[in-house]
ZAMARGU-4260 file (C-alpha; in steps of 0.2 Angstrom, whole numbers, plus 5000, padded with zeros to 4 digits):
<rodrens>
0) 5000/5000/5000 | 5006/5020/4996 | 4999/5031/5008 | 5001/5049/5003 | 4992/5059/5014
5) 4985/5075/5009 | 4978/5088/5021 | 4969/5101/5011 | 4952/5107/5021 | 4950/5118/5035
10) 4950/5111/5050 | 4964/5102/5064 | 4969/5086/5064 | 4979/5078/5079 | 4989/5063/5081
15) 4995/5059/5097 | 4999/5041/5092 | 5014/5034/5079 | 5009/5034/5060 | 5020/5030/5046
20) 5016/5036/5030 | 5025/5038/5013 | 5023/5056/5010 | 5012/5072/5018 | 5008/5087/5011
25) 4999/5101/5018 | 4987/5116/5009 | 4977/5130/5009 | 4968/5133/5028 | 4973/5113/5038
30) 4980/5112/5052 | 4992/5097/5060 | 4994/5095/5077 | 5007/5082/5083 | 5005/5081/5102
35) 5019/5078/5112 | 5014/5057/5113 | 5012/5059/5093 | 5025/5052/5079 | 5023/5055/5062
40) 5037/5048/5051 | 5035/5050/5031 | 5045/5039/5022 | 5047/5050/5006 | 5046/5069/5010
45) 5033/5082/5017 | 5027/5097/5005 | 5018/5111/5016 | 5009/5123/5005 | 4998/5132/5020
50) 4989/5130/5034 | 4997/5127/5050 | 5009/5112/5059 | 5012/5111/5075 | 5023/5098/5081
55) 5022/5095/5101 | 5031/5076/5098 | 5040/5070/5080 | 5039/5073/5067 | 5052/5061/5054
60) 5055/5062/5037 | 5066/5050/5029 | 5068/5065/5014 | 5065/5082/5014 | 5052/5093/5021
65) 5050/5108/5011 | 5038/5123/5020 | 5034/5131/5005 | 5021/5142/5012 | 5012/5143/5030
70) 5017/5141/5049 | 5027/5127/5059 | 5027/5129/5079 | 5029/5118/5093 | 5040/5113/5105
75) 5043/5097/5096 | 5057/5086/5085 | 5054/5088/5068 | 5070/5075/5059 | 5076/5077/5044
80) 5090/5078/5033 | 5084/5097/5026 | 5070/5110/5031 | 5069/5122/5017 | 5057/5135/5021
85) 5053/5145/5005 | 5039/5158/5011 | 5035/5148/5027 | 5033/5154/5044 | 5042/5149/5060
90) 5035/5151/5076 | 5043/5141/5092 | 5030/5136/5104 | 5015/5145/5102 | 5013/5162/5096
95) 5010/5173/5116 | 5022/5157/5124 | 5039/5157/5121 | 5048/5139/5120 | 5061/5129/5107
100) 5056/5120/5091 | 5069/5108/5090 | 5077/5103/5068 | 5086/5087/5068 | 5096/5091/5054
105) 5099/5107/5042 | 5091/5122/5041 | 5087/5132/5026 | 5078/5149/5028 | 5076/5160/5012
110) 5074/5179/5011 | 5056/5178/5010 | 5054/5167/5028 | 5047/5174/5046 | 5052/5171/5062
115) 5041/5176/5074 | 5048/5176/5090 | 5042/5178/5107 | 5050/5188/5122 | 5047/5184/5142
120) 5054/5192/5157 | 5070/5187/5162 | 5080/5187/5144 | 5067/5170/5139 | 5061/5171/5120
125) 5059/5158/5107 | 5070/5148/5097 | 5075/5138/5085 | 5086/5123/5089 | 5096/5115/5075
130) 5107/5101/5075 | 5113/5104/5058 | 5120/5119/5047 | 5108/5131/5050 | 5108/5145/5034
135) 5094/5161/5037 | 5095/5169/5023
</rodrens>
């Protein structure tokens, strides 16, 4: 069986379990929540086009995952060899929370990428944790 998993309508959908599919791709007003028991590994890459993801556990991907448009938060893993972000939008945690969205391999922010970022008392703020090369345009 392929499962290529398409999340294109609005509304959320949460995992909070482990799923293993071959390839994600996210459009126009979804949502994703990965909760923090949640483990979402795709076996070929993850295309996200809009909406929003927002990874609280893992999230895996054996090839790329390419945020060619909307918004990744969490506090989460997210694993993979390059996260390319095109037009995408990062924000760690929520946005009003501050916390650290944790990349398990390199980081690729072009010119046209946000980071919203978050600042508490004592110096706290958001970040972005990379394991790899991190390049920010």
């Amino acid at each position: 069986r392929y499962f290529d998993v398409t999340l294109s309508q609005t509304g959320t959908t949460t995992l909070s379990s482990t799923v293993t599919i071959d390839r994600l791709t996210v459009r126009g007003a979804a949502g994703l929540t990965v909760a923090g028991a949640g483990n979402l590994t795709s076996l070929i890459d993850i295309n996200q086009f809009g909406g929003v993801v927002n990874v609280n556990g893992s999230v895996t991907s054996v090839g790329d995952y390419t945020l060619f448009a909307g918004m990744l938060s969490g506090t989460g893993t997210i694993n993979a060899p390059f996260l390319t972000s095109v037009t995408g939008v990062f924000s760690p945690a929520t946005m009003g929370t501050t916390g650290t969205l944790n990349i398990n391999g390199n980081l690729v922010m072009s010119s046209g990428s946000q980071f919203m970022v978050d600042l508490a008392a004592g110096g706290m703020s958001d970040r972005l944790a990379v394991t790899g090369a991190a390049n920010v345009g």
